[in-house]
C-alpha positions in Angstrom: -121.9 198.4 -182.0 -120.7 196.5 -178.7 -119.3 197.8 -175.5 -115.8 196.2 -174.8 -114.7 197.2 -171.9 -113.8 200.2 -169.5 -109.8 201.7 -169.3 -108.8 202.9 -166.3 -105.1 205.0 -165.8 -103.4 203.7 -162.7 -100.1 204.9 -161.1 -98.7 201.7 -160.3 -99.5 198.7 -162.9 -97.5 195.5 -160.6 -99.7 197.1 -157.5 -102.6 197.3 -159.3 -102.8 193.8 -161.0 -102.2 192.6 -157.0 -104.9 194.6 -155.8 -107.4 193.2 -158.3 -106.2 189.7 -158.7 -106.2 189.1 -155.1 -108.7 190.8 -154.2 -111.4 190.5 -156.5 -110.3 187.2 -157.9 -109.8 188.9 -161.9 -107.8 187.2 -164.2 -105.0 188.8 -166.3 -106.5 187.9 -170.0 -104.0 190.2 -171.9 -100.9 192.5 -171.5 -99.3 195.0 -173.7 -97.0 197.4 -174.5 -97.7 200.8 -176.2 -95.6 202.4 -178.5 -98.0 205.3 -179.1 -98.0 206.5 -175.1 -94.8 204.5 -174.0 -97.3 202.7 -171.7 -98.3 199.4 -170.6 -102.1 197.8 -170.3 -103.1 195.0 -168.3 -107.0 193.9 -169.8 -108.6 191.8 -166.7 -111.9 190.1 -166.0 -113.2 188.1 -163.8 -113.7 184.1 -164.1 -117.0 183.5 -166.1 -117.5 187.1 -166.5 -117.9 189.0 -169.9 -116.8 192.2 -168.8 -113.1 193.3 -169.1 -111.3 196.4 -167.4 -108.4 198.0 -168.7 -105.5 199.0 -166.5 -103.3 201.6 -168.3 -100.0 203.2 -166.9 -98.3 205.9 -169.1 -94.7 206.8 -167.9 -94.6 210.3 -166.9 -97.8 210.0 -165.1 -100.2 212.8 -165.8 -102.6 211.3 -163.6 -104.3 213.0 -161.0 -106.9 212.4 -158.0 -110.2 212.0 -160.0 -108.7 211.2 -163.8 -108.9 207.2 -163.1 -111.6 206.7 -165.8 -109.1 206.4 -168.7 -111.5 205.8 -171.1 -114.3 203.4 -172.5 -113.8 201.6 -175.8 -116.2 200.4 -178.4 -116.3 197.9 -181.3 -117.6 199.8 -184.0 -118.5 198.8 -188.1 -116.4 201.8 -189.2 -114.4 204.1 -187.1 -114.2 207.0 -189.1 -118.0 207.0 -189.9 -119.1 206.7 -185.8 -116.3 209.1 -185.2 -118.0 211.4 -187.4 -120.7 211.1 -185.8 -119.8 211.6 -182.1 -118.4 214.5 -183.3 -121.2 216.2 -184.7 -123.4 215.2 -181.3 -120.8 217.2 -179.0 -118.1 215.0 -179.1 -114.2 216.2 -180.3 -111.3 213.9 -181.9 -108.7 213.9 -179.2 -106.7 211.3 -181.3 -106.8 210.7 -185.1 -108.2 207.8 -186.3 -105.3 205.0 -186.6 -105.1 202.7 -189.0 -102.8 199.3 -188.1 -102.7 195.8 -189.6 -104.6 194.3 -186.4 -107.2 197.3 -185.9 -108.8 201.0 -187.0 -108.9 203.2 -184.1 -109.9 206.7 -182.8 -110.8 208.7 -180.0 -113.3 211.1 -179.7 -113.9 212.9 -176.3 -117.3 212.9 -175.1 -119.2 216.4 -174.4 -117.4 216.6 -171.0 -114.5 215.0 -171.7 -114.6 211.4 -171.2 -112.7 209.7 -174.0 -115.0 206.9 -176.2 -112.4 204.4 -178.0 -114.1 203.4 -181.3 -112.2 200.4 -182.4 -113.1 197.7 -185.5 -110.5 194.9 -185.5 -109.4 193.6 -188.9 -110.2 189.9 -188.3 -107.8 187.4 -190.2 -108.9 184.5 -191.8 
């Protein structure tokens, strides 16, 4: 299992990839659409750094004060299995498990209701 990187919901994607470009010096490494929220991402990190953040801005913004942390994501062997898993330790699906030509992916809300992204990337060779 690795850590990938930490998803934070933002009201304001242009103002936000400003705010942490200029100001902490990050890179934009990555930015997508999403058909499954209507959303857009913007995946950051800083120069030499390992790290990535995740900016995520859903139309319709059910943000609120306090709901920043979007959710941290996970490279798993099997997403179904660890799902399984997270679940019987306290955890709940709060989306089914999706299976896509690029990726397998679910997420399963921790015991007080951070969301964990368990992901496993088809790789192509």
């Amino acid at each position: 299992m690795k850590f990938l990187y930490t998803g934070i919901e933002v009201t304001d994607l242009e103002r936000s990839l400003r705010f942490y470009r200029e100001g902490l010096g990050m890179e934009v490494v990555g930015r997508d659409l999403v058909a499954a929220t209507g959303g857009e991402t913007a995946t950051l990190r800083t120069p030499g750094g390992h790290q990535l953040l995740e900016l995520n801005w859903y139309p319709g913004a059910r943000y609120t004060p306090g709901s920043e942390l979007d959710h941290l994501a996970f490279e798993v062997d099997d997403v179904e299995t660890t799902a399984s898993r997270l679940v019987e330790l306290g955890g709940r699906v709060v989306r089914e498990v999706e299976h896509a030509d690029e990726y397998d992916l679910g997420y399963v809300a921790d015991p007080d209701g951070i969301w964990i992204e368990v992901v496993h990337p088809k790789r192509r060779h």
